[in-house]
C-alpha positions as semicolon CSV with decimal commas, in nm:
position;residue;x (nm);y (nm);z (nm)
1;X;5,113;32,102;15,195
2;X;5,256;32,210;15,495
3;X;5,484;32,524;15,526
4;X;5,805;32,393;15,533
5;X;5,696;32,215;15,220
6;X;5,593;32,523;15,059
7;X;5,931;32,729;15,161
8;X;6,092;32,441;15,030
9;X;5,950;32,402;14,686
10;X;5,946;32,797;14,631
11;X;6,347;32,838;14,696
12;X;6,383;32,563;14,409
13;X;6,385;32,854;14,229
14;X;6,743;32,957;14,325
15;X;6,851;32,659;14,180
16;X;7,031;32,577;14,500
17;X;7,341;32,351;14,540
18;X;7,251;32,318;14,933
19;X;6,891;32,434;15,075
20;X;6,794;32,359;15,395
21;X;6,459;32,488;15,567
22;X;6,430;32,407;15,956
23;X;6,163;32,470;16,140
24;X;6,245;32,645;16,475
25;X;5,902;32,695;16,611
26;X;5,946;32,461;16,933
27;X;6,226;32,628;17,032
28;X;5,967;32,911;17,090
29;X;5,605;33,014;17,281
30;X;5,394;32,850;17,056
31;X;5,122;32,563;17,028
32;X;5,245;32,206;16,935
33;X;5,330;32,176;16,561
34;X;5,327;32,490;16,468
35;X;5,504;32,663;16,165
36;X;5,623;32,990;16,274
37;X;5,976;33,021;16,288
38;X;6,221;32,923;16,035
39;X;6,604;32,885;15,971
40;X;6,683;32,898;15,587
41;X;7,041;32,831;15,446
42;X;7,057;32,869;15,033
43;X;7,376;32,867;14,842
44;X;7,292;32,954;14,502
45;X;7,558;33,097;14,185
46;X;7,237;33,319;14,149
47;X;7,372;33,480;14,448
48;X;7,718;33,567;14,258
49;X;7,756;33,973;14,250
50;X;7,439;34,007;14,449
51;X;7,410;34,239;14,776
52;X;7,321;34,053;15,046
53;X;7,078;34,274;15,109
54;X;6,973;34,226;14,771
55;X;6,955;33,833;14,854
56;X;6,767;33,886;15,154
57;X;6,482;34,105;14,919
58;X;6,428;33,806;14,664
59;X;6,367;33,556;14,911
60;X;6,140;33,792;15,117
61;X;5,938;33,854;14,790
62;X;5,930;33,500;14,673
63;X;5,837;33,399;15,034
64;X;5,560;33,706;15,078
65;X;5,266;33,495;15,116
66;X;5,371;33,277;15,376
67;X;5,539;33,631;15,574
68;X;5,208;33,790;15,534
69;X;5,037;33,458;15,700
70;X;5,198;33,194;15,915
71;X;5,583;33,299;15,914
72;X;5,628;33,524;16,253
73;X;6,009;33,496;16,157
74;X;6,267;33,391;15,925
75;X;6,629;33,357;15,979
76;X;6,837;33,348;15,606
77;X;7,158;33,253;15,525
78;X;7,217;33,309;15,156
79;X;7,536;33,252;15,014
80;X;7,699;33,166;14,690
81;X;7,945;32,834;14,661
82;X;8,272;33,015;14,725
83;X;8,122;33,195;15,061
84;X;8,000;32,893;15,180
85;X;8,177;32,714;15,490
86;X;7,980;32,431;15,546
87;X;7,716;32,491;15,837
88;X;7,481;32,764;15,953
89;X;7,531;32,948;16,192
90;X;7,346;32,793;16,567
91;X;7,034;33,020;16,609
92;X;6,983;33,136;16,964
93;X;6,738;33,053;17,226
94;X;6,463;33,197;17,255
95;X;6,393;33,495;17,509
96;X;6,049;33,620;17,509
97;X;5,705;33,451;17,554
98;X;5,746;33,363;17,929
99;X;5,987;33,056;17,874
């Protein structure tokens, strides 16, 4: 199962109403196909009266194994229905590596 994969069948959890997991690794210094770098956005009522710091802790503990491995970083976006505007935020471009 690839990564993505994984991510995406561990934040099932949430019981989302939107989940999307992209993977940004080409838009960074690493081989072909790789797995590295990943946008999530989660809306989830299991957000309601949760910190977002709070948010950010679950997912980083549900998602431990693949931080402690193959995920060099991971851009979240949690929100609940009613914070939710539509669309994630554009990540930017990438600035080290010698691009």
């Amino acid at each position: 199962m690839s990564v993505q994969n994984e991510i995406e069948r561990k934040l099932a959890v949430f019981e989302p109403s939107f989940v999307s997991v992209e993977n940004e690794s080409h838009n960074h210094s690493v081989p072909a196909n790789s797995e590295t770098h990943f946008k999530v956005v989660l809306v989830s009522e299991q957000f309601e009266s949760v910190r977002k710091v709070a948010r950010h802790q679950q997912v980083y503990q549900l998602l431990s194994a693949e931080l402690a491995g193959p995920v060099h970083a991971l851009a979240l976006h949690l929100h609940t229905a009613s914070e939710w505007r539509g669309q994630a935020p554009v990540s930017p471009d990438c600035l080290g590596g010698g691009r």
